[in-house]
PyMOL CGO cylinders between C-alpha atoms (Angstrom):
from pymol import cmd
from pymol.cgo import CYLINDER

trace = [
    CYLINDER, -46.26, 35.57, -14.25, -46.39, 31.49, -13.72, 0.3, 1, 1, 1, 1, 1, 1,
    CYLINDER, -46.39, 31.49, -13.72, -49.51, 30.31, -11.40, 0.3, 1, 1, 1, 1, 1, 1,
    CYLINDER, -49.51, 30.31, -11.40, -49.44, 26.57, -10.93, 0.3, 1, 1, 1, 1, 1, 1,
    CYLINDER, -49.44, 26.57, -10.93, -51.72, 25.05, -9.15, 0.3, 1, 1, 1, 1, 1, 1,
    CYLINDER, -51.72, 25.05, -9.15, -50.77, 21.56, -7.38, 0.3, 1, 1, 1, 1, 1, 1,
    CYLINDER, -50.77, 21.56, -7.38, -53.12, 18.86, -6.01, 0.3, 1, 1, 1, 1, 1, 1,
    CYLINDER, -53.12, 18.86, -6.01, -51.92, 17.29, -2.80, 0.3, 1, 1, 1, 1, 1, 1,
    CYLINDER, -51.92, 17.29, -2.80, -54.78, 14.54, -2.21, 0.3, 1, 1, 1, 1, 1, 1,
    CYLINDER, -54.78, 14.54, -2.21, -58.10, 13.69, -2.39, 0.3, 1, 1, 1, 1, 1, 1,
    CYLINDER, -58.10, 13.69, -2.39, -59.98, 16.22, 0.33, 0.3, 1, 1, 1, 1, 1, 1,
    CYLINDER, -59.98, 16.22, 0.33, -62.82, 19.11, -1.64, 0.3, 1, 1, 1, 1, 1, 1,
    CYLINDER, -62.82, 19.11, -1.64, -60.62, 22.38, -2.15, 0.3, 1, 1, 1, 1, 1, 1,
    CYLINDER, -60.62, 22.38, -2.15, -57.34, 20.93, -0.78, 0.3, 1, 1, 1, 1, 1, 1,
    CYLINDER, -57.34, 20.93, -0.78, -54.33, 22.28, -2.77, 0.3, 1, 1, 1, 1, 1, 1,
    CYLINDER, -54.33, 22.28, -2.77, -51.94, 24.92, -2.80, 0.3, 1, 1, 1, 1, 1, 1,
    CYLINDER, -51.94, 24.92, -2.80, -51.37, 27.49, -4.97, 0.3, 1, 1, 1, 1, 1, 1,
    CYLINDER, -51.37, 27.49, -4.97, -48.01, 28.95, -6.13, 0.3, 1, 1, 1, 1, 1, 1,
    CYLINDER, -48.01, 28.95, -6.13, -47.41, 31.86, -7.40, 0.3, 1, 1, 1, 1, 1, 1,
    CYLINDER, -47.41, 31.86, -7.40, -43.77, 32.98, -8.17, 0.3, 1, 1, 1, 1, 1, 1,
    CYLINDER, -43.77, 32.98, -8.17, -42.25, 32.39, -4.56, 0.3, 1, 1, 1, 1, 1, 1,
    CYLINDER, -42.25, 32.39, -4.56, -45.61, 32.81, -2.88, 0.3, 1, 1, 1, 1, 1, 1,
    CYLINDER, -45.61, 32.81, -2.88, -47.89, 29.97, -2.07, 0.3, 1, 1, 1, 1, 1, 1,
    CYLINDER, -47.89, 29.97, -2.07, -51.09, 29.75, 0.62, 0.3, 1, 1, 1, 1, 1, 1,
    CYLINDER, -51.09, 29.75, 0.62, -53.29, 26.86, 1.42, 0.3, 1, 1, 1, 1, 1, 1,
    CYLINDER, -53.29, 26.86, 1.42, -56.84, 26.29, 2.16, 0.3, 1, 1, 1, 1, 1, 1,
    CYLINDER, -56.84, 26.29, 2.16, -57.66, 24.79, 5.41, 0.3, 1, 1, 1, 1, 1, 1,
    CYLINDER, -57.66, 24.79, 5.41, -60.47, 23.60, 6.85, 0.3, 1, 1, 1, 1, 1, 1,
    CYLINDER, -60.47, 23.60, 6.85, -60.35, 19.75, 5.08, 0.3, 1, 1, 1, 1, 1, 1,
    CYLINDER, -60.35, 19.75, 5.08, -60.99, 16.61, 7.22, 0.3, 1, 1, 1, 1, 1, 1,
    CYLINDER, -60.99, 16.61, 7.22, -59.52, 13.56, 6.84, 0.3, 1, 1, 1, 1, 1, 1,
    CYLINDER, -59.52, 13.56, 6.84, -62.39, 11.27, 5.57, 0.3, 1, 1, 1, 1, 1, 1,
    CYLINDER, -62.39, 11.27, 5.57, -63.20, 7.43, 5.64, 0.3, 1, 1, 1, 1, 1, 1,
    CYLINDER, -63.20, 7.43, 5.64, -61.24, 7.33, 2.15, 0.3, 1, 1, 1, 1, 1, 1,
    CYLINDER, -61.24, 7.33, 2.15, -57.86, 8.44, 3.28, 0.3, 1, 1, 1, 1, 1, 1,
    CYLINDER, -57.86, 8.44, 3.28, -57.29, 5.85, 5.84, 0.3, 1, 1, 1, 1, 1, 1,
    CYLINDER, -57.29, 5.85, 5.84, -58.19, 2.65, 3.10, 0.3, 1, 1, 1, 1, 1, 1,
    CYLINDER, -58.19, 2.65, 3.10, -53.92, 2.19, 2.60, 0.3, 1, 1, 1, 1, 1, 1,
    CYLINDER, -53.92, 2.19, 2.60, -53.36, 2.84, 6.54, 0.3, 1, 1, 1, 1, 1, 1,
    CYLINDER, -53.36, 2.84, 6.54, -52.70, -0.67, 6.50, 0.3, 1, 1, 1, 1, 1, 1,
    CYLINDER, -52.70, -0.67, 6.50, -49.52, -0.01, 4.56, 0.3, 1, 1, 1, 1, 1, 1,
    CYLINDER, -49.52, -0.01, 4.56, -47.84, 2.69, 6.56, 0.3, 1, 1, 1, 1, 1, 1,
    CYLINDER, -47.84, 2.69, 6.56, -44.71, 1.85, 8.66, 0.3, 1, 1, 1, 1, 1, 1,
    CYLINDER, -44.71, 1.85, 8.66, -41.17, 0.19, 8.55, 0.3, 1, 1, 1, 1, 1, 1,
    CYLINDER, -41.17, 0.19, 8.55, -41.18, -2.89, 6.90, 0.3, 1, 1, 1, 1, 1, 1,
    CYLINDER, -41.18, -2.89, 6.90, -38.77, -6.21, 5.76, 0.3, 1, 1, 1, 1, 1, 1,
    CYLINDER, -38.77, -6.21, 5.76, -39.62, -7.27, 2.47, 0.3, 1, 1, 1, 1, 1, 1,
    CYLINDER, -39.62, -7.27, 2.47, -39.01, -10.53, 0.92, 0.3, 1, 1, 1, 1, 1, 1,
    CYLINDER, -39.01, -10.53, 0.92, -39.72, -12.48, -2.20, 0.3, 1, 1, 1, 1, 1, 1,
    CYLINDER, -39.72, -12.48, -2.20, -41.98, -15.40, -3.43, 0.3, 1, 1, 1, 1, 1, 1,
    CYLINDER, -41.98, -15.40, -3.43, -38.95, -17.50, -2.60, 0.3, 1, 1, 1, 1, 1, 1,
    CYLINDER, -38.95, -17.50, -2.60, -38.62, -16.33, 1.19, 0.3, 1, 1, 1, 1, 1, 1,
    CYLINDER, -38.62, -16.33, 1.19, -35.24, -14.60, -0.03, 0.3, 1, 1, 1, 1, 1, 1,
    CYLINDER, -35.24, -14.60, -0.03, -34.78, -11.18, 1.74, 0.3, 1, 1, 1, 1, 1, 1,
    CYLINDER, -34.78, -11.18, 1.74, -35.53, -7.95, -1.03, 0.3, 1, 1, 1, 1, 1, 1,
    CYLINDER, -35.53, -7.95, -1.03, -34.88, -4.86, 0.76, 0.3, 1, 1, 1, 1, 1, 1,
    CYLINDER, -34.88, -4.86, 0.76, -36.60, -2.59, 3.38, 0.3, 1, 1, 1, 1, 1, 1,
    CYLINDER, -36.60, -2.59, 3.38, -39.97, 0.09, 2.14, 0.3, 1, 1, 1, 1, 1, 1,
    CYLINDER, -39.97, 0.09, 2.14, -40.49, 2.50, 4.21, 0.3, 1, 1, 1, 1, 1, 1,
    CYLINDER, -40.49, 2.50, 4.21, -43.77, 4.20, 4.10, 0.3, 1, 1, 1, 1, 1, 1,
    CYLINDER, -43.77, 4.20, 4.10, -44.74, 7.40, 5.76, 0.3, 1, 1, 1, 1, 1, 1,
    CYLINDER, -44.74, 7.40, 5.76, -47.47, 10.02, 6.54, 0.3, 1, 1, 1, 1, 1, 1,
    CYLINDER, -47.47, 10.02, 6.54, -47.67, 13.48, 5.14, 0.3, 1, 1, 1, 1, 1, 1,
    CYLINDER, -47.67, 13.48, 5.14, -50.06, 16.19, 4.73, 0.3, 1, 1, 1, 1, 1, 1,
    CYLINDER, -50.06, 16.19, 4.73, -52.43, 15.32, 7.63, 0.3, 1, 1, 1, 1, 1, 1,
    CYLINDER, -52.43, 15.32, 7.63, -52.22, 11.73, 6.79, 0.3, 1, 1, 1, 1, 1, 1,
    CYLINDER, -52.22, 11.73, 6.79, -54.05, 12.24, 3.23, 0.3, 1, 1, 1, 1, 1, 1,
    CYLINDER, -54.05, 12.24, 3.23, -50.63, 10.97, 1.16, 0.3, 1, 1, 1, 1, 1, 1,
    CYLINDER, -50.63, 10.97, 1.16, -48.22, 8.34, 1.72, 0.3, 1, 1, 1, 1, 1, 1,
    CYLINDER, -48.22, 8.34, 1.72, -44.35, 8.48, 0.75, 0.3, 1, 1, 1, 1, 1, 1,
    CYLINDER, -44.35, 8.48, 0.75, -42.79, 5.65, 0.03, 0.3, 1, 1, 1, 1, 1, 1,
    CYLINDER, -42.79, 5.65, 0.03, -39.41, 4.55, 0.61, 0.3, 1, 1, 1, 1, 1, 1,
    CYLINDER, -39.41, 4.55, 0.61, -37.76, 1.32, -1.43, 0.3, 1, 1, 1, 1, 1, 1,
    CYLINDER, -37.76, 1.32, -1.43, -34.25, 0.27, -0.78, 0.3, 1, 1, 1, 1, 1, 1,
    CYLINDER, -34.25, 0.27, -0.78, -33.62, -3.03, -1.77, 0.3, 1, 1, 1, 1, 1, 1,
    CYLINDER, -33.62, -3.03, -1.77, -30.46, -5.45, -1.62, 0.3, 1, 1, 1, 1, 1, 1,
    CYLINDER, -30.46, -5.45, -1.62, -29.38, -4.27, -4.87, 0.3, 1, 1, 1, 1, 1, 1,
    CYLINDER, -29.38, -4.27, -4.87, -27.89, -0.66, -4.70, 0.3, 1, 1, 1, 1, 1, 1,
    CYLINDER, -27.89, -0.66, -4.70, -28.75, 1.65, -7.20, 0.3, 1, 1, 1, 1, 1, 1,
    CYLINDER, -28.75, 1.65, -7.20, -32.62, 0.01, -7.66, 0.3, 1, 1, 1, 1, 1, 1,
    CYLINDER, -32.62, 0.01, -7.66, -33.71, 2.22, -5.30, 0.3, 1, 1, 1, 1, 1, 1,
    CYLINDER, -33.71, 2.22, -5.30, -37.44, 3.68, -5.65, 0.3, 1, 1, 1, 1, 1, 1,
    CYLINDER, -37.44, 3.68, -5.65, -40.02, 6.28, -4.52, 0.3, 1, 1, 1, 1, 1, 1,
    CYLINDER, -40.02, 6.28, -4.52, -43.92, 6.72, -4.81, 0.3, 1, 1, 1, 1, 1, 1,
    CYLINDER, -43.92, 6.72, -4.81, -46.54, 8.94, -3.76, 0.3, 1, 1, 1, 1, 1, 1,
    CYLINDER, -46.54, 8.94, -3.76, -50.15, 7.70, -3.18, 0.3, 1, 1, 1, 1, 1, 1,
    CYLINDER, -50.15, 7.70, -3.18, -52.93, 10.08, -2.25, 0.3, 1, 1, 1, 1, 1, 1,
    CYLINDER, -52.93, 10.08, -2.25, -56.81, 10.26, -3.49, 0.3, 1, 1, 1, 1, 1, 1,
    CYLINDER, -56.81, 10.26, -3.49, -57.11, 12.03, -6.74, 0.3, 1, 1, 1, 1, 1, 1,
    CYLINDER, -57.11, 12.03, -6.74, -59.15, 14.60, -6.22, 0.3, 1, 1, 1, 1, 1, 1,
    CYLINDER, -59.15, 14.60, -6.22, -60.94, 14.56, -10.24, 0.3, 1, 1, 1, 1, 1, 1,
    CYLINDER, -60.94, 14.56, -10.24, -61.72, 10.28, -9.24, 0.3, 1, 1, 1, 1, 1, 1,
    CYLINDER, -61.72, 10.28, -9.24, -61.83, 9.78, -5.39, 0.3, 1, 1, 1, 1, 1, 1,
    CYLINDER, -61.83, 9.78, -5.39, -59.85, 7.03, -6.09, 0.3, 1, 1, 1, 1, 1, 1,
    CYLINDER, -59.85, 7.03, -6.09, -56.42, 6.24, -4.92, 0.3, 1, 1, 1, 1, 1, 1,
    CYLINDER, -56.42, 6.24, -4.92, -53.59, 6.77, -7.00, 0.3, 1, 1, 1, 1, 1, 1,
    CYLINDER, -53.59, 6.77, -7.00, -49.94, 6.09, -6.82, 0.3, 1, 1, 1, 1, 1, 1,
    CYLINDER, -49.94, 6.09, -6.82, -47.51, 7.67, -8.89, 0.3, 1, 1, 1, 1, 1, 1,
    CYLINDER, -47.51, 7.67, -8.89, -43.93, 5.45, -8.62, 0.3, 1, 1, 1, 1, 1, 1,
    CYLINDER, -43.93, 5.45, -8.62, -40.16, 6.45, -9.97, 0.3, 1, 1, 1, 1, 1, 1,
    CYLINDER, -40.16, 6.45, -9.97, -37.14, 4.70, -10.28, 0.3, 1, 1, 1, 1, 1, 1,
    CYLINDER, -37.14, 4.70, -10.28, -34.54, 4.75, -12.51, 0.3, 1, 1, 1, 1, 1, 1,
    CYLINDER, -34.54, 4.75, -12.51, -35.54, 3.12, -15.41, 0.3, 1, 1, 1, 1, 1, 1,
    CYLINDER, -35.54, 3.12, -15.41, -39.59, 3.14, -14.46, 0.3, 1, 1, 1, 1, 1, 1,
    CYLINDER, -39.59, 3.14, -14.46, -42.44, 4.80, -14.03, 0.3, 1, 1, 1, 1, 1, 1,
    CYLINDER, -42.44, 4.80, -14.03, -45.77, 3.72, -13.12, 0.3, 1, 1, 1, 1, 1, 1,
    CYLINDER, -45.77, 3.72, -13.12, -49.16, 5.88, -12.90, 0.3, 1, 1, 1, 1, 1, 1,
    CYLINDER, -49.16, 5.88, -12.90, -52.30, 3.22, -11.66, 0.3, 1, 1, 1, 1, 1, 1,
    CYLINDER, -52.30, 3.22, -11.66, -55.57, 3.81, -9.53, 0.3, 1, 1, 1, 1, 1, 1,
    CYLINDER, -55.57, 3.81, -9.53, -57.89, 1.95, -7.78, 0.3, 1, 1, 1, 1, 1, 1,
    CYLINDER, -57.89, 1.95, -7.78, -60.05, 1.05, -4.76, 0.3, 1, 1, 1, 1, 1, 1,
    CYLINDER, -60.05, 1.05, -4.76, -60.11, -0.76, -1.40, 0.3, 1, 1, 1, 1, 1, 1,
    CYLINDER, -60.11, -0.76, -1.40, -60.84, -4.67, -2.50, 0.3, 1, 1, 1, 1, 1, 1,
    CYLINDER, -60.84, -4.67, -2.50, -62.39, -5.71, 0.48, 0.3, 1, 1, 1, 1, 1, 1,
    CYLINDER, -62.39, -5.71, 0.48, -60.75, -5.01, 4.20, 0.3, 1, 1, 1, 1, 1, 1,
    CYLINDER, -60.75, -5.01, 4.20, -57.13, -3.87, 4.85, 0.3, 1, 1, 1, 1, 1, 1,
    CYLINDER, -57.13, -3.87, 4.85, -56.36, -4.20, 0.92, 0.3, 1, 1, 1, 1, 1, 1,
    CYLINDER, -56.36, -4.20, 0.92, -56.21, -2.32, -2.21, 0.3, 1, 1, 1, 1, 1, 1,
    CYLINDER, -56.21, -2.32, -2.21, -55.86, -2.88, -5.93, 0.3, 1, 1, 1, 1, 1, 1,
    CYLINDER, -55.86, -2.88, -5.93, -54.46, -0.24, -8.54, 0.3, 1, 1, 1, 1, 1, 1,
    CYLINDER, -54.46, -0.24, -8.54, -54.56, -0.84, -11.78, 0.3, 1, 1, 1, 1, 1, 1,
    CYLINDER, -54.56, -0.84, -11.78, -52.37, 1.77, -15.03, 0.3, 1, 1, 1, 1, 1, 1,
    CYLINDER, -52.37, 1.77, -15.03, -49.67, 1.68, -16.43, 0.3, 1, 1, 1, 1, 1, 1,
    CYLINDER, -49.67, 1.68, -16.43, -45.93, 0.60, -16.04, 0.3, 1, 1, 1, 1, 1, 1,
    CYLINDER, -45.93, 0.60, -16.04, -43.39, 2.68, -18.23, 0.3, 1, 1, 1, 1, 1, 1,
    CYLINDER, -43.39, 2.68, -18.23, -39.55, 1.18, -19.08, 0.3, 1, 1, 1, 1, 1, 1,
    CYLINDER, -39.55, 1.18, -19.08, -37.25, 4.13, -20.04, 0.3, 1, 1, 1, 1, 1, 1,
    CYLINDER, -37.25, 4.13, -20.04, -33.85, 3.04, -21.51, 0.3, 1, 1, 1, 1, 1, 1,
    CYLINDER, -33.85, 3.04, -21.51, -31.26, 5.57, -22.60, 0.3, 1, 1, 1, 1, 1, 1,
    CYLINDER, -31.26, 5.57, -22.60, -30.81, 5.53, -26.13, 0.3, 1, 1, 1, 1, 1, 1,
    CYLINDER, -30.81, 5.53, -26.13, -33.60, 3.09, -27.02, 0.3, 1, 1, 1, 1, 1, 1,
    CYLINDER, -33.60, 3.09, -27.02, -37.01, 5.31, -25.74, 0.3, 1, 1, 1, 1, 1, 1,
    CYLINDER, -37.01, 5.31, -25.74, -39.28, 3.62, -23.89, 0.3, 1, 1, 1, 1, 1, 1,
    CYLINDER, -39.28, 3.62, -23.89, -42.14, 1.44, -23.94, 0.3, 1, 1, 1, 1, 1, 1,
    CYLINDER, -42.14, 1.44, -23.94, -45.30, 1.50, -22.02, 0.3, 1, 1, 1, 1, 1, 1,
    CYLINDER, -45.30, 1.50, -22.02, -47.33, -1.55, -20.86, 0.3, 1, 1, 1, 1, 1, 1,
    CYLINDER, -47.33, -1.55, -20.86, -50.60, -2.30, -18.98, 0.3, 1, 1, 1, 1, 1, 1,
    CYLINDER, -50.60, -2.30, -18.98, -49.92, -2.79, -14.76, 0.3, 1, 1, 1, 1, 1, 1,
    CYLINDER, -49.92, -2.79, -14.76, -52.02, -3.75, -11.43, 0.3, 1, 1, 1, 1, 1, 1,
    CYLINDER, -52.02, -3.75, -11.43, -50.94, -4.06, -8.07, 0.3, 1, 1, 1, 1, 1, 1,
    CYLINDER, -50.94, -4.06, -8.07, -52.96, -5.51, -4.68, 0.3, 1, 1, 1, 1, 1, 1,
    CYLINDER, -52.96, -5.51, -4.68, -52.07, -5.33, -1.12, 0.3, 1, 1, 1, 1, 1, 1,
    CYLINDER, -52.07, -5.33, -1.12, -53.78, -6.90, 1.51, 0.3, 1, 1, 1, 1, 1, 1,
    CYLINDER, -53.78, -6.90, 1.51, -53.05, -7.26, 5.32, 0.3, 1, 1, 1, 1, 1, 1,
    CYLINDER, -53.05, -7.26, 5.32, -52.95, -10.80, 7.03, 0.3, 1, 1, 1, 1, 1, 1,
    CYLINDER, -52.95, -10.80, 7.03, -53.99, -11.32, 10.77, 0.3, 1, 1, 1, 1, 1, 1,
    CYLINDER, -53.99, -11.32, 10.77, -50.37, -12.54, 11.63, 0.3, 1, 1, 1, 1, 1, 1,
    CYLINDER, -50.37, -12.54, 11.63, -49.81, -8.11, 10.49, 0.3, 1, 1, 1, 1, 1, 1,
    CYLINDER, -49.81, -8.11, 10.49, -48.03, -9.32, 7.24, 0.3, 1, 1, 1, 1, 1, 1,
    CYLINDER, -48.03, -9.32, 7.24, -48.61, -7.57, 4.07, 0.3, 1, 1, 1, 1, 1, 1,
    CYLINDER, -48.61, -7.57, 4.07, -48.80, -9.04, 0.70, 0.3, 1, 1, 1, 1, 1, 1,
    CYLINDER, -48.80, -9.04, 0.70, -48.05, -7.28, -2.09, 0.3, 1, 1, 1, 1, 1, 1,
    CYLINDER, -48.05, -7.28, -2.09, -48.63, -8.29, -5.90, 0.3, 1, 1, 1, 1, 1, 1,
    CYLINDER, -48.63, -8.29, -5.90, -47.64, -7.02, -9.29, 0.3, 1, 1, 1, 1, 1, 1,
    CYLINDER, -47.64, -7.02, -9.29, -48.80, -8.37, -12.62, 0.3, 1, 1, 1, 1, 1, 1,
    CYLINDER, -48.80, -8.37, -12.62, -48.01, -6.69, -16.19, 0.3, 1, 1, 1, 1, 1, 1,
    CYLINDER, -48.01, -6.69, -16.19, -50.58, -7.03, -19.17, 0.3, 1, 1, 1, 1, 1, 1,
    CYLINDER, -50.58, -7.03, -19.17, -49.11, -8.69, -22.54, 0.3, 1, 1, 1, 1, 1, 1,
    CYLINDER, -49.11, -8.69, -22.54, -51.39, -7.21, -24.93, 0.3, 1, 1, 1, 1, 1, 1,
    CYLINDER, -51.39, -7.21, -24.93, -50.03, -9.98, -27.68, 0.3, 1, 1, 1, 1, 1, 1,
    CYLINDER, -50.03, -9.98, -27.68, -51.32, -12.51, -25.80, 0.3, 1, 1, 1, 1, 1, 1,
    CYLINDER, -51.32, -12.51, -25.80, -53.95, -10.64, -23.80, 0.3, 1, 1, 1, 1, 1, 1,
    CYLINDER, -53.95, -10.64, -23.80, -52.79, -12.04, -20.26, 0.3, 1, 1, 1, 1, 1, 1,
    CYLINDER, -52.79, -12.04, -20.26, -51.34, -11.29, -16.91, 0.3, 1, 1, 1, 1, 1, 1,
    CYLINDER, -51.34, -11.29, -16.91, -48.42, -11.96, -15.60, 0.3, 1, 1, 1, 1, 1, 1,
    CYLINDER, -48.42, -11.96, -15.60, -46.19, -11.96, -12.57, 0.3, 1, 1, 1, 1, 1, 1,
    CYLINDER, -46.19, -11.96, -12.57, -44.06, -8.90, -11.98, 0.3, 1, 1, 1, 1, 1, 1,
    CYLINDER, -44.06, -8.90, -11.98, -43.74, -9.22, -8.40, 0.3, 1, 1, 1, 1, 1, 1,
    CYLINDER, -43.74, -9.22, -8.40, -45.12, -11.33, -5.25, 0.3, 1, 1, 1, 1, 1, 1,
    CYLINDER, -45.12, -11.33, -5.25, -43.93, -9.70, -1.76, 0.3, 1, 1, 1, 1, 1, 1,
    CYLINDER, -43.93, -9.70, -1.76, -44.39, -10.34, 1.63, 0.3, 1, 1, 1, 1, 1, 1,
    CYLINDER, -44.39, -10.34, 1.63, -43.98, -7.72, 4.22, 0.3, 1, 1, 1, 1, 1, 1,
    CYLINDER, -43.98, -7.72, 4.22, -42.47, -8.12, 7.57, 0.3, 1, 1, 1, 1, 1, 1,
    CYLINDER, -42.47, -8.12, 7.57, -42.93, -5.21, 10.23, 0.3, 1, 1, 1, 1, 1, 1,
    CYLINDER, -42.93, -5.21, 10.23, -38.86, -4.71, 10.70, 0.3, 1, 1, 1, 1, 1, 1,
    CYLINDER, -38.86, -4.71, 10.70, -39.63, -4.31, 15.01, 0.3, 1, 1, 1, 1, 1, 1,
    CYLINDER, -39.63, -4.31, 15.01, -40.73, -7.87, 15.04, 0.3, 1, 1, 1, 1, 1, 1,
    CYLINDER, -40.73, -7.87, 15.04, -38.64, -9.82, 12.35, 0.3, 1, 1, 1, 1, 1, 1,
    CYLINDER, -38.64, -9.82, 12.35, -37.18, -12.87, 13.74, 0.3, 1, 1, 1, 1, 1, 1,
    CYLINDER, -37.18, -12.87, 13.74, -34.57, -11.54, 11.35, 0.3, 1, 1, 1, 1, 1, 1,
    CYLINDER, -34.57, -11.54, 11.35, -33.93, -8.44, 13.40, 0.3, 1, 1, 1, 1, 1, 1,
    CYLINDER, -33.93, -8.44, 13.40, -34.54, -5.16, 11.84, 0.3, 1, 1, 1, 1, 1, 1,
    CYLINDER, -34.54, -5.16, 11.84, -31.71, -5.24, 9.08, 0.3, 1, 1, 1, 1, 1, 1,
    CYLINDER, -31.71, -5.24, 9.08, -31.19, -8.77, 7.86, 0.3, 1, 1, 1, 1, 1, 1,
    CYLINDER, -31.19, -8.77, 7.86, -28.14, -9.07, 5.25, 0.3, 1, 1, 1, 1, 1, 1,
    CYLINDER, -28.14, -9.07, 5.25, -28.47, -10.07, 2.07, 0.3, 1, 1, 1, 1, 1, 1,
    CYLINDER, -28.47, -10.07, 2.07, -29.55, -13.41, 1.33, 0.3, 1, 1, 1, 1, 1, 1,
    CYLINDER, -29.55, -13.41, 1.33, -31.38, -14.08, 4.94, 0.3, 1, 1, 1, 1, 1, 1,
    CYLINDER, -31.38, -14.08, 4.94, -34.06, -16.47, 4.17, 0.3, 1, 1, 1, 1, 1, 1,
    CYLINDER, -34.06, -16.47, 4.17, -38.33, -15.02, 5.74, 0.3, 1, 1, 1, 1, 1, 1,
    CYLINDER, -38.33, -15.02, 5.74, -41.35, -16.22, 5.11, 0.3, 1, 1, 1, 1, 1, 1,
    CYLINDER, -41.35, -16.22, 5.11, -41.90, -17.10, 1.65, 0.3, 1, 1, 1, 1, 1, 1,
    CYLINDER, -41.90, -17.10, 1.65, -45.10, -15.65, 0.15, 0.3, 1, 1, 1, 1, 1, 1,
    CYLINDER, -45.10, -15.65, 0.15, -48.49, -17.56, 1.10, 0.3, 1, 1, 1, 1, 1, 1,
    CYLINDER, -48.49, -17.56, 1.10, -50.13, -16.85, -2.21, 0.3, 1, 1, 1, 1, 1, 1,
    CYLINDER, -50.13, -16.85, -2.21, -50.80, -14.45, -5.38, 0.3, 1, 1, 1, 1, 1, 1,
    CYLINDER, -50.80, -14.45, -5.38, -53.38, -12.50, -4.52, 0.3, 1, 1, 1, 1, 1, 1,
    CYLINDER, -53.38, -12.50, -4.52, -55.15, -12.30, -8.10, 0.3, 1, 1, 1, 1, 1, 1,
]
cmd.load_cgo(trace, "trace")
């Protein structure tokens, strides 16, 4: 008979066990100080380039008692759609977001860096049909501004060359008070990004 056992998010004991069509889980688990480090993240946002051009909307929601966060990533371009989870591993106590698109994967963990932020750091993995794939060294930080912005930024390692470089720079726009409104079309011009954030 197959058991498999799956860990939700970073809380002592938390998981549930499966068994065939039969699963139970332990209760009794608090939230702690750890699981609300990404709160900052969570809600319906606008996102938009380095260039101020608009990207696409990332939605990012609450689930199991608020320990793990779904996100949601449409952007202008159909078809690039994406989705992550991000809870606290349970074997680290560090955060960890697994991310899937079409053509990528990424796996990366990490740590509050400082207030309202975060920085993962893994690996990003291109698949292309017929050609395999090829795996490359990733890191990520967010951090919230006082205007309620949030920055996001993506670099990927060269290991030729040993350096970083930019994958993505983001801003994030709370859609309810866009001066764009909550659904701007493609090619509506926001607030370009203030700054790369390593």
């Amino acid at each position: 008979m197959l058991t498999r056992t799956l860990i939700l998010a970073g809380c002592a004991g938390l998981s549930i066990i499966m068994t065939g069509a039969a699963h139970s889980q332990q209760s009794g688990c608090s939230r702690s100080a750890v699981h609300s480090a990404f709160d900052f993240w969570e809600g319906a946002w606008n996102v938009y380039g380095a260039d101020g051009a608009f990207a696409g909307h990332n939605r990012i929601s609450a689930g199991g008692g608020g320990r793990v966060l779904h996100e949601h990533w449409q952007p202008v371009r159909a078809g690039m759609d994406g989705h992550s989870l991000n809870f606290v591993d349970l074997h680290t106590g560090q955060w960890r977001q697994i991310w899937v698109s079409a053509n990528v994967h990424i796996d990366y963990s990490g740590a509050p860096y400082g207030d309202d932020s975060m920085h993962l750091e893994g690996e990003i993995t291109y698949f292309r049909p017929g050609a395999g794939h090829r795996s490359a060294g990733f890191r990520g930080r967010w951090q919230k501004l006082e205007n309620g912005h949030v920055i996001q930024h993506f670099q990927q390692h060269d290991a030729e060359t040993g350096t970083w470089t930019d994958w993505a720079l983001l801003t994030y726009v709370p859609s309810g008070i866009d001066p764009n409104g909550a659904a701007p079309a493609a090619g509506t011009t926001g607030p370009a990004s203030p700054g790369g954030l390593f």
